[in-house]
N, C-alpha and C positions, 0 to 999 in steps of 0.2 A: 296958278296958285301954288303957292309954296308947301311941302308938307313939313310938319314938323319933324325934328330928328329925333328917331330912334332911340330910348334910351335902352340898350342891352345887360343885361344882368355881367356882373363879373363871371369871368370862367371857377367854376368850383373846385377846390383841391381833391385832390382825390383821400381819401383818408387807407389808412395802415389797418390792418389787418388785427383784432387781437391776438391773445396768443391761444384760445381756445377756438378763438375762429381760422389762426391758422394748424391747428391741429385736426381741425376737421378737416378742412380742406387736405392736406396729409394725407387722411386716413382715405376720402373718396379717391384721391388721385393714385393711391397704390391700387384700389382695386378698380380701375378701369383697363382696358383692354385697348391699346393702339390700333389704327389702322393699316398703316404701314410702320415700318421698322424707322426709325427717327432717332434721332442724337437728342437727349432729354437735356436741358439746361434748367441747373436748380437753382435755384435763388434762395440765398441765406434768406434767415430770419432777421437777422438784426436790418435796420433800415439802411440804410446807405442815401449820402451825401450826393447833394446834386452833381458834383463833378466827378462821383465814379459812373453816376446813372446816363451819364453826355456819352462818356466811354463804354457806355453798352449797347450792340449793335439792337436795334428797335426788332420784335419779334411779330410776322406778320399774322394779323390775326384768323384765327381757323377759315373764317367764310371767306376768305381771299383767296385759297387754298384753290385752284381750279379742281375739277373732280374730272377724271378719265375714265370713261368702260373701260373694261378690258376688250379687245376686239376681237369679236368672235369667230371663231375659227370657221364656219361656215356657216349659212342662212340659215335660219331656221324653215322647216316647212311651216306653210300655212296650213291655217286649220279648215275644217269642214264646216260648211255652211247650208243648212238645209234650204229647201227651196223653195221663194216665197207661197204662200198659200194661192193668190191673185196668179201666179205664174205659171204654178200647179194646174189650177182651174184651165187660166188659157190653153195648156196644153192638151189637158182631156178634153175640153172643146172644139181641140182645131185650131183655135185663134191663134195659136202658136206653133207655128210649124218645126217636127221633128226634120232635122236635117242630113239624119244619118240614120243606120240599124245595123245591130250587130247581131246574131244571131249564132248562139253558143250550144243549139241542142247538138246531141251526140258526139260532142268532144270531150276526150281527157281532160285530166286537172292542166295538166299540162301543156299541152295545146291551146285551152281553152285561155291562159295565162300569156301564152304571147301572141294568139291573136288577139286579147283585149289589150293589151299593152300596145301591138302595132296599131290597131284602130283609133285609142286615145291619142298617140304620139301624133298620127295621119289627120286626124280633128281638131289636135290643136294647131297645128301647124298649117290649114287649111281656114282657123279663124269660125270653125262652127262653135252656138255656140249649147244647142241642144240636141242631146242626142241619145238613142234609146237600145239599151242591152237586154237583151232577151237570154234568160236562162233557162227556163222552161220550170213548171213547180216541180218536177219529183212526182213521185210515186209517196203515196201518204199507206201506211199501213205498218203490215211487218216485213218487208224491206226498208228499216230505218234509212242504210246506205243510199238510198236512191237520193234523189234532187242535193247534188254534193254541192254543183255549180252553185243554187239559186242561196245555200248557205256558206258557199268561198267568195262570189263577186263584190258582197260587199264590205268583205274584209282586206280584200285586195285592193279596192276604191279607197279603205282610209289606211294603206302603208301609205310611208312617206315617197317612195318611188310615185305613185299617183297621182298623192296629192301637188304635187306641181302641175300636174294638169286638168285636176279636176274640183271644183270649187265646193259639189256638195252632187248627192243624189238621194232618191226616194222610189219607192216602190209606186210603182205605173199606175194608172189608173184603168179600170177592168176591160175598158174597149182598145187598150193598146198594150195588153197582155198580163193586168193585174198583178198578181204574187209573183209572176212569172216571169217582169219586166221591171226594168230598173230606168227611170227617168234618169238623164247622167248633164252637169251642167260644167258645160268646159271652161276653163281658165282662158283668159287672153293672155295671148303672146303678149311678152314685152317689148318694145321695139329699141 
């Protein structure tokens, strides 16, 4: 069966601008701010004749515009991700096997900084993907100074050095060394 044909409306003229309507436009288009630096083409006021309008090259409209980042000079780190509650549990239960231990009592700041940094690098690259820092609590009283480790390790864990290998961490649960110890969940290698 045949359908009937279409009847489509005429194309509409576009209509001219008044002259208060094109002064405002004036006024908004001064105080706009460009994106990038562009060659402005102005267009008089007075109308113009369809055979100067043939001779002007067609202006392509903003959304056509492709839009580029700028390309970032290097990756951003990723951020830290604490670790789920259910994950947490398995772990203090067992159900989730620690893979690794590092164990930081009696080291310098120093020391204690490139063996966690050697141990994380040796973890990721090894594909574990939990694993457990031991700081020790400190001495609580009037030696402030004591327990430096268990308040530098996880400040260390969220520099960006780190965080490429380590997704997120939490303080232990009290049968795998509480305040003391530091759950640590390693990043996968990219392949």
């Amino acid at each position: 069966m045949k359908r009937p044909p279409q009847i489509l409306d005429p194309p509409r003229r576009k209509r001219t601008l008044s002259d208060e309507e094109h002064a405002l436009w004036q006024s908004v288009a001064k105080q706009l701010k460009p994106l990038r630096k562009k060659h402005c083409v102005e267009i008089p006021h007075a109308v113009r004749s369809e055979t100067e309008m043939a001779s002007v090259k067609p202006v392509r409209p903003l959304s056509a515009i492709p839009v580029v980042a700028p390309p970032s000079k290097k990756p951003a780190t990723p951020p830290l991700v604490p670790i789920g509650r259910r994950e947490r549990s398995q772990l203090s239960k067992g159900k989730k096997e620690i893979e690794a231990r590092l164990d930081l009592h009696g080291m310098t700041q120093a020391r204690a900084h490139r063996a966690l940094s050697g141990f994380l690098h040796r973890a990721h690259g090894d594909g574990l993907t939990f694993v457990l820092v031991i700081t020790g609590k400190g001495k609580v009283g009037a030696e402030a100074e004591r327990g430096v480790l268990r308040r530098q390790v996880p400040q260390w864990l969220s520099q960006p050095e780190f965080r490429t290998l380590v997704v997120g961490f939490e303080e232990a649960h009290v049968g795998h060394g509480g305040a003391g110890a530091l759950y640590v969940r390693i990043r996968r290698s990219r392949i």
